[in-house]
C-alpha positions as CSV (number, residue, x, y, z in Angstrom):
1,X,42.9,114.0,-10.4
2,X,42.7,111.2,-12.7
3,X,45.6,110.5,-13.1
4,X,46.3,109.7,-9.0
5,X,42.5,107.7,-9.3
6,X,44.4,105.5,-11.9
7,X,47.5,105.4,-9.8
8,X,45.7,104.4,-7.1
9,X,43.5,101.6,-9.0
10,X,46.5,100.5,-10.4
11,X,48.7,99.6,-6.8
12,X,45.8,98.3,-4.9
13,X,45.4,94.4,-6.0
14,X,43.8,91.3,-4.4
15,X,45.7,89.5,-1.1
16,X,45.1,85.9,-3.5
17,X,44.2,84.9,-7.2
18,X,41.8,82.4,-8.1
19,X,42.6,79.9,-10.8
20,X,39.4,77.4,-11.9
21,X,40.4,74.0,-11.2
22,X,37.3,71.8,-11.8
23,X,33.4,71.3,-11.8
24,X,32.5,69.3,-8.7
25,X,29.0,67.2,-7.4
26,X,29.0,66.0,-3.9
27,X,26.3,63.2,-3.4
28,X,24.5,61.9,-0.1
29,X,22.1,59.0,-0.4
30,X,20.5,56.9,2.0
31,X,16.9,55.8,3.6
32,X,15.0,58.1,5.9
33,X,16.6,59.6,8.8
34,X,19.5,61.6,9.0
35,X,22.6,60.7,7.3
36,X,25.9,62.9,7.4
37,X,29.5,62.4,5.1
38,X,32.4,64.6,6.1
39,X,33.6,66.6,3.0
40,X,37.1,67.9,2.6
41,X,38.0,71.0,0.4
42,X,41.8,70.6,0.2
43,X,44.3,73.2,1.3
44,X,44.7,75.6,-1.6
45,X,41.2,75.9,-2.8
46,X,37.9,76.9,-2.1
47,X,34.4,75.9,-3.2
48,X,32.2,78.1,-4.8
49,X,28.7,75.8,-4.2
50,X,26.3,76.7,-7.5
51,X,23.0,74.9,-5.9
52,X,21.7,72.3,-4.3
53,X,18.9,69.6,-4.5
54,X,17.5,66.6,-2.9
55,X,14.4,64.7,-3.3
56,X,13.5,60.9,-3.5
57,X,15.1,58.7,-5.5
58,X,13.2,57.1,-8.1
59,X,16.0,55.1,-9.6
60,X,15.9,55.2,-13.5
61,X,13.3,57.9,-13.5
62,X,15.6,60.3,-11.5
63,X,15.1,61.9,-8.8
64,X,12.2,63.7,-7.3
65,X,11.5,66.0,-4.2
66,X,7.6,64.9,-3.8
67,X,4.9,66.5,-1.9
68,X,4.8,64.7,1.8
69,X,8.3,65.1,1.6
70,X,10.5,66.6,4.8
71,X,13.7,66.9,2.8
72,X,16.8,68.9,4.0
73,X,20.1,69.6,2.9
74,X,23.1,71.5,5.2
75,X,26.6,71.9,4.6
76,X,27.9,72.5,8.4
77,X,25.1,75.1,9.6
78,X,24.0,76.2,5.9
79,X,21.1,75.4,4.6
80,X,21.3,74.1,0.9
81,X,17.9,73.4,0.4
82,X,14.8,72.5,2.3
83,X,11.3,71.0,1.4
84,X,8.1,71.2,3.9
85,X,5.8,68.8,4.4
86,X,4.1,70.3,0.9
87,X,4.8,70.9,-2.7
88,X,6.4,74.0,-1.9
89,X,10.0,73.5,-2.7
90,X,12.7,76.2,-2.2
91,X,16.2,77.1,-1.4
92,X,17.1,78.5,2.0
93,X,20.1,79.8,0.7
94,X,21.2,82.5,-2.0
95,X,23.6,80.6,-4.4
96,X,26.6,80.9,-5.3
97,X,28.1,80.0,-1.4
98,X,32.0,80.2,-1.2
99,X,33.6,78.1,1.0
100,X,37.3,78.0,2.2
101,X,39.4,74.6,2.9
102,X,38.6,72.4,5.7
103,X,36.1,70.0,6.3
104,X,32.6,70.1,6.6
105,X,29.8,68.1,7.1
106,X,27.0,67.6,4.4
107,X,23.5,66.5,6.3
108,X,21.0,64.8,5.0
109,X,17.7,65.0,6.4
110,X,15.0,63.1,4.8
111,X,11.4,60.9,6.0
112,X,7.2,61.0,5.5
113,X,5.0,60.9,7.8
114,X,4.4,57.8,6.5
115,X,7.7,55.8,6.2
116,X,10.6,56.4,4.8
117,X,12.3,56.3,1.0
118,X,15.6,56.1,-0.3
119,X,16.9,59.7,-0.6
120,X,19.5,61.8,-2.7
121,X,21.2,65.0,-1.9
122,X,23.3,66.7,-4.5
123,X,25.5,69.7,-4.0
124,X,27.3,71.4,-7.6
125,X,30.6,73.0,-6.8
126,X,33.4,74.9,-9.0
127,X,36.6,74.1,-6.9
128,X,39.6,77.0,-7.3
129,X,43.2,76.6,-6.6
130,X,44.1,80.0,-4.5
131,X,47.3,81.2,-5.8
């Protein structure tokens, strides 16, 4: 009987292979509002998205997501990351997020009550051939 369990094991094997290809960061700035960049993941690979962030940019000092703060991040209709009008930052999603080739749209949603700042959005990514 374990023999045929390691027979079986042995001719059952994945459709595709995954090969690493490199460590990615897609960025997304601008001031208040909504701002959206069309992102391509090539034919032949696929994204696995580590995490997300985006905050206020602060220039030399970094960037910081800052209580008063409505700041959202999607890729197409998943959200990356989102931050209430409050200190209370957290992720939406459950990273890591694989994505297949195509394009996408990353979204940028960022404003105060007050005004609005200059805004950052980052996404980390380890991009795969598919062999």
């Amino acid at each position: 009987m374990a023999l045929l369990g390691v027979l079986v094991s042995l001719s059952i094997h994945a459709q595709n292979e995954l090969e690493f290809s490199r460590v990615h960061t897609e960025k997304i700035s601008g001031v208040g509002g909504v701002v959206t960049k069309s992102v391509t993941i090539p034919a032949g690979k696929v994204w696995k998205i580590t995490s997300a962030f985006a905050g206020e940019d602060m220039g030399t000092a970094g960037v910081y997501g800052a209580e008063g703060q409505r700041v959202a991040l999607t890729f197409n209709d998943i959200s990356l990351y989102y931050n209430p009008l409050s200190s209370s930052r957290y992720y939406t999603s459950i990273f890591p997020i694989w994505v297949s080739e195509g394009t996408y749209n990353l979204v940028l949603l960022f404003g105060t009550p007050s005004g609005v700042s200059s805004c950052i959005g980052t996404m980390s990514v380890i991009e795969f051939n598919v062999k």
